[in-house]
C-alpha positions in Angstrom: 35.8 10.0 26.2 32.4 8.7 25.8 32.8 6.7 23.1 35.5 5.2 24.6 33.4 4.3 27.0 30.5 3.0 25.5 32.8 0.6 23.3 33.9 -0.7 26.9 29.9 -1.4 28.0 29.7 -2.8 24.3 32.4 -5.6 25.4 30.5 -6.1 28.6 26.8 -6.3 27.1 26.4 -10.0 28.1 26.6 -8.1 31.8 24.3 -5.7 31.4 21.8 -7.3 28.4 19.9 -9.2 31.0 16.4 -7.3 31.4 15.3 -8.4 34.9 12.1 -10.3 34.8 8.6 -8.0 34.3 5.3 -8.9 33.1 4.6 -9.2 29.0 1.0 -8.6 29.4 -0.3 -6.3 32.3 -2.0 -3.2 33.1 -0.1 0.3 32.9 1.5 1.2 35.9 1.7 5.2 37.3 5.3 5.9 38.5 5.2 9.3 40.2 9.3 10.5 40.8 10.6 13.3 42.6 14.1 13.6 43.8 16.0 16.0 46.1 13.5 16.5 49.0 15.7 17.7 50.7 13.7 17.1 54.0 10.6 18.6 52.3 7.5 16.0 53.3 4.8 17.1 50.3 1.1 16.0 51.0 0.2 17.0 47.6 1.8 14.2 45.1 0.0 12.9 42.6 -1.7 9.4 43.1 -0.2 6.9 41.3 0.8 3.3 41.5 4.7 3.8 42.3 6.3 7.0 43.9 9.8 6.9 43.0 12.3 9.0 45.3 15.7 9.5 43.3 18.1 10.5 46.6 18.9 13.9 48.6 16.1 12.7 51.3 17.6 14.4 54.1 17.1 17.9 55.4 20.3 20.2 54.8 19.7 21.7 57.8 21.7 18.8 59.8 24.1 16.6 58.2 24.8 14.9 61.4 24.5 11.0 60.8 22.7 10.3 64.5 20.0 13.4 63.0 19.5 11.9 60.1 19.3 8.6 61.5 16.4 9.7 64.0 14.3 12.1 61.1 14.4 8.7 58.6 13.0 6.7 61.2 10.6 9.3 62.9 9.5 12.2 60.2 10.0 10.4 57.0 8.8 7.1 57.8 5.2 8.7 59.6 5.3 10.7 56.1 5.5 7.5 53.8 3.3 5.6 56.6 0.7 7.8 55.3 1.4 8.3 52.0 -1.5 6.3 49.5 0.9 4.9 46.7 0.6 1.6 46.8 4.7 1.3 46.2 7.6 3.1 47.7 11.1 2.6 45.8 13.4 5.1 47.0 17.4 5.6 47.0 20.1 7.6 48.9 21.9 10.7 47.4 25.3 12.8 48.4 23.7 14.8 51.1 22.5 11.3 52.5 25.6 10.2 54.5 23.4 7.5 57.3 23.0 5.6 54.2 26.5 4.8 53.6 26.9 3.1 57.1 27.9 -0.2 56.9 24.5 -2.5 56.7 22.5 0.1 57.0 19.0 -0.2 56.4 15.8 2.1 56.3 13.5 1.2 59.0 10.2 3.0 56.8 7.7 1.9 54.4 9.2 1.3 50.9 12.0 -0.3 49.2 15.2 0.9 49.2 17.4 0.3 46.9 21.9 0.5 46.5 23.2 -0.6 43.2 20.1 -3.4 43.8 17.4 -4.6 42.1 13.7 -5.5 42.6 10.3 -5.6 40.5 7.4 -3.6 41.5 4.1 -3.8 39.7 4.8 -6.0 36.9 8.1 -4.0 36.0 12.0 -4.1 36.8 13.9 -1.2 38.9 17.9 -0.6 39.6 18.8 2.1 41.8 22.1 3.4 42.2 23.1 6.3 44.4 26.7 7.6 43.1 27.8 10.8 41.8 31.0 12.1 40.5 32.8 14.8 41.1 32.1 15.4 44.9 34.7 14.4 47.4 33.9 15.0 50.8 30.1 14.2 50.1 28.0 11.1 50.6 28.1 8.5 47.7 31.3 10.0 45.5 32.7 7.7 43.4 35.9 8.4 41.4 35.8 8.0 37.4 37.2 4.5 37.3 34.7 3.4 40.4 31.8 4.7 38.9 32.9 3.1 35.8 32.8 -0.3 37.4 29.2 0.7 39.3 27.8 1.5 35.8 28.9 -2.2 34.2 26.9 -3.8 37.4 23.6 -2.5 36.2 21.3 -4.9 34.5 19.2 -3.8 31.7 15.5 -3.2 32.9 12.3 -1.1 32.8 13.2 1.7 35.5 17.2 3.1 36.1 17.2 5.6 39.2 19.8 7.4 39.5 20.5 10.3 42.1 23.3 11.6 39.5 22.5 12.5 35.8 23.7 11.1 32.9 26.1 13.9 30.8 24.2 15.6 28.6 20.2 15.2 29.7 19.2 17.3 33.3 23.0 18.2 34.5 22.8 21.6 32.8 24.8 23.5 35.9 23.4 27.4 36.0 26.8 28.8 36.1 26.9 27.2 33.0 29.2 23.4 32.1 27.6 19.8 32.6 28.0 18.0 36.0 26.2 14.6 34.5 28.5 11.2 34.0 29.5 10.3 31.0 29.7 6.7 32.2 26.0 6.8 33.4 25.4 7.8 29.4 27.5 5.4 27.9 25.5 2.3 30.2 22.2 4.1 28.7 22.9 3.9 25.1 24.6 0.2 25.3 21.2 -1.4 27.6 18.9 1.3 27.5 16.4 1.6 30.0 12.2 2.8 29.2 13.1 5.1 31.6 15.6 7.1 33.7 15.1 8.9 37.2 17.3 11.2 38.4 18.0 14.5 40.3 20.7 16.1 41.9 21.5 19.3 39.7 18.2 21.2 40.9 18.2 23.5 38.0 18.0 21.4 35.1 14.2 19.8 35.8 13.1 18.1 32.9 13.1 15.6 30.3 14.6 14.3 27.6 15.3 11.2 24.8 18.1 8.8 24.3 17.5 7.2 21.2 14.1 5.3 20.1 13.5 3.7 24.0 14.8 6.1 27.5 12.9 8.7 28.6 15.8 10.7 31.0 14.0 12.9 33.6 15.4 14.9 36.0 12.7 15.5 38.7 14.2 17.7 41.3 11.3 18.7 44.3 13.9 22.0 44.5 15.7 24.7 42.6 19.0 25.9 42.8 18.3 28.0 45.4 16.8 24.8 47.3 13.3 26.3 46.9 9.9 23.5 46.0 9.7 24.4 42.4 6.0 24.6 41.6 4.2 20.7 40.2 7.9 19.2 40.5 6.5 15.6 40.8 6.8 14.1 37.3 4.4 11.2 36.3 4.9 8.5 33.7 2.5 5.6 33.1 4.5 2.2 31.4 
């Protein structure tokens, strides 16, 4: 199945080959990424240049669109008011259903990004919120529509994804691999420097794809939706 798929992203390189623009000569930048805050507001991130959110912003205590609606533009948006990042790039995740309103749009600090683009200090980001295997939850796609998401992304520095590739951070505890194999196959055909996701809490980490992606998982939670100890990751490109 996955090579079968990556021969299909091979076909469709000219789609995804084109690295959006970023600086050739330029400082480093300090990306700090956490995903799955599951309405947790942490004061004590690290400083850095970038702070990356990979999806699962909401609290799970109300999945109630008009709730999450009010806590994005009351609680999360005083939290990011105050963070000192100098960059907010952030992106939905399945517990996030106000985000897959038609034309919705946050009303807080940051960028946020669906299956979009945009550079941030000198380097390129794609964020993508879709997961498989889910229905009934925010941002399920089936395997022929995620398929189709995964051709839209453009190579570039920084991939975020709320779902994780199969095979690097979707280790499920019970044991089996929730990751997409189409989120893999995109990887090794344009591969990003690096790749952000979350969403299976238990498998925090990182790991390599060949000679250039750095795969993290950086889940704020564990399985059991408690703040795992110095979950924040930090990368400096």
């Amino acid at each position: 199945m996955l090579a079968e798929l990556t021969i299909q992203f091979e076909r469709a390189a000219p789609q995804v080959a084109g690295l959006i623009g970023s600086a050739t000569v330029r400082a480093m930048t300090r990306i700090v990424a956490v995903a799955d805050l599951h309405g947790n507001l942490p004061d004590d991130l690290p400083g850095g240049d970038v702070l990356v959110i990979a999806g699962d912003v909401c609290p799970l205590a109300d999945h109630a669109v008009g709730f999450q609606e009010r806590w994005l533009a009351n609680a999360f948006r005083n939290w990011t008011d105050a963070l000192t990042h100098r960059e907010i790039v952030w992106i939905a995740g399945n517990h996030d259903f106000v985000c897959e309103l038609p034309g919705w749009r946050p009303s807080c600090r940051g960028r946020y990004l669906l299956d979009s683009a945009t550079d941030v200090a000198g380097l390129s980001f794609y964020g993508t919120p879709w997961v498989p295997n889910l229905p009934g939850w925010a941002f399920h796609a089936g395997n022929e529509d995620l398929l189709d998401r995964m051709l839209e992304i453009p190579r570039v520095d920084v991939l975020i994804s709320h779902g994780p590739p199969h095979g690097y951070g979707d280790l499920l505890r019970r044991g089996g691999r929730a990751g997409s194999e189409a989120l893999t196959a995109r990887l090794e055909v344009a591969p990003p420097r690096l790749c952000l996701c979350g969403h299976i809490h238990e498998d925090h980490g990182r790991w390599r794809i060949g000679e250039e992606t750095t795969v993290a998982n950086v889940a704020y939670v564990d399985a059991d939706y408690r703040v795992r100890p110095q979950a924040a990751q930090v990368f400096d490109l």
